[in-house]
C-alpha positions in Angstrom: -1.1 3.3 -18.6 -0.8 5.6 -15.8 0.6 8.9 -16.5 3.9 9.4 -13.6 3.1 13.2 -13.2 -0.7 12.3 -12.4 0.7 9.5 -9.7 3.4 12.3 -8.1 0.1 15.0 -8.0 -2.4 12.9 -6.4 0.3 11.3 -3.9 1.3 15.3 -3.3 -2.2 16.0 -2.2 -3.1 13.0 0.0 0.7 13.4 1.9 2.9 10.9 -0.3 6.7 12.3 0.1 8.2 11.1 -3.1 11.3 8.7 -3.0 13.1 7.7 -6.5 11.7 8.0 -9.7 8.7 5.7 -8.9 8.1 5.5 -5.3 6.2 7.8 -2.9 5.5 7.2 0.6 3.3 8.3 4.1 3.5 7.1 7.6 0.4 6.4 9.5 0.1 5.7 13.2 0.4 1.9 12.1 1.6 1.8 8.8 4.3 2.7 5.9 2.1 3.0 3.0 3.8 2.8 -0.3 2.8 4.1 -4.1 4.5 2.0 -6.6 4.3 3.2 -10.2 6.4 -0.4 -12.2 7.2 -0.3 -15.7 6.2 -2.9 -17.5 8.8 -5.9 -18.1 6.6 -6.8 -21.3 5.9 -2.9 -22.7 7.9 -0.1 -22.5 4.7 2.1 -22.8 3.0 0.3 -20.2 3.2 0.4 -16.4 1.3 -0.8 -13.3 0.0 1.2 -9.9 0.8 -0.9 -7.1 -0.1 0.3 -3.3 2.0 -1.4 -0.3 2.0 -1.6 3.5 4.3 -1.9 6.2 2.7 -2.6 9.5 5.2 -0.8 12.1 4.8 -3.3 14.7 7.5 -5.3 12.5 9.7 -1.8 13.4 10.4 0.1 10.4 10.9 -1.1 6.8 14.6 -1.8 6.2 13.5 -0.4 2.2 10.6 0.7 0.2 10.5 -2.0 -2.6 7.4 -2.7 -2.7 8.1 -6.5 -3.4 9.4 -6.9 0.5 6.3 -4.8 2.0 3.7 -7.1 4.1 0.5 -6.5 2.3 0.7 -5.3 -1.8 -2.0 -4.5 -4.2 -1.9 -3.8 -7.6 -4.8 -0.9 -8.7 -6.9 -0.2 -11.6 -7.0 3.0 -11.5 -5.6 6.3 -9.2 -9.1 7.3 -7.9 -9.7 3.9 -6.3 -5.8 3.5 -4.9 -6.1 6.7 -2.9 -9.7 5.5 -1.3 -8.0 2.6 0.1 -4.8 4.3 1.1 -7.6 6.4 3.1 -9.5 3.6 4.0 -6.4 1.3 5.4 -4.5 4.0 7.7 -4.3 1.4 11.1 -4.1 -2.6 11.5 -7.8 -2.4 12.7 -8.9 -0.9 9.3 -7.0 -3.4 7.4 -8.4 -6.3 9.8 -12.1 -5.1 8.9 -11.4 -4.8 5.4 -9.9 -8.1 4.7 -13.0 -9.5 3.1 -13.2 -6.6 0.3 -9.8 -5.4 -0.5 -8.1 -8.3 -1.8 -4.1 -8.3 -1.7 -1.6 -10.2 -1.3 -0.4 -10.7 2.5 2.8 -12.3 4.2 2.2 -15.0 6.9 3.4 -12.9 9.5 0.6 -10.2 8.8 -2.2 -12.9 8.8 -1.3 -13.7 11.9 -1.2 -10.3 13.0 -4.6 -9.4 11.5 -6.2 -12.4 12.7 -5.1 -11.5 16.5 -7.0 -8.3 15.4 -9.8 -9.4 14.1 -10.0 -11.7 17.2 -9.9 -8.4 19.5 -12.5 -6.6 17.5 -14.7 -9.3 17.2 -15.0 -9.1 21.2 
């Protein structure tokens, strides 16, 4: 369980602006990134971490739910949710660090990435 307070100081230092009760956000040069603290549908103790980009090449996300964002993860714990919100700040990062950050990613983004990937690779 992660503890909402907790989620709101860590996103507060790294340069989240909170939106809602369970959202915080931060623009990058490339990206929305979104913090997504879910309650659990099966718990009401219980409740998931999930981190969320939106590549601004697609112009700027029409709303933060997390479910319509172009690349979502779900993390294990806050410590390793902020590395990779630090480690995935432009569309070149993300492309390099396909193979070890796994997450689920729209077609459109794959695409996108691959292009990248493609561009780095010469």
């Amino acid at each position: 369980m992660f503890d909402p307070d907790e989620v709101h100081e860590g996103a507060t230092r790294h340069g989240f602006k909170r939106r809602g009760k369970q959202n915080w956000y931060r623009k990058t040069d490339d990206f929305v990134q979104l913090i997504n603290l879910q309650k659990s549908s099966w718990s009401s103790d219980a409740n998931y971490l999930n981190f969320a980009l939106w590549p601004l090449v697609f112009g700027e996300p029409p709303t933060l739910a997390e479910s319509k964002f172009h690349f979502r993860m779900r993390a294990d714990d806050i410590q390793t949710l902020f590395a990779v919100a630090e480690d995935l700040r432009s569309l070149d990062d993300l492309a390099r660090n396909r193979a070890r950050i796994t997450g689920l990613t729209t077609i459109a983004l794959t695409n996108l990435l691959n292009q990248r990937s493609a561009q780095i690779s010469n």
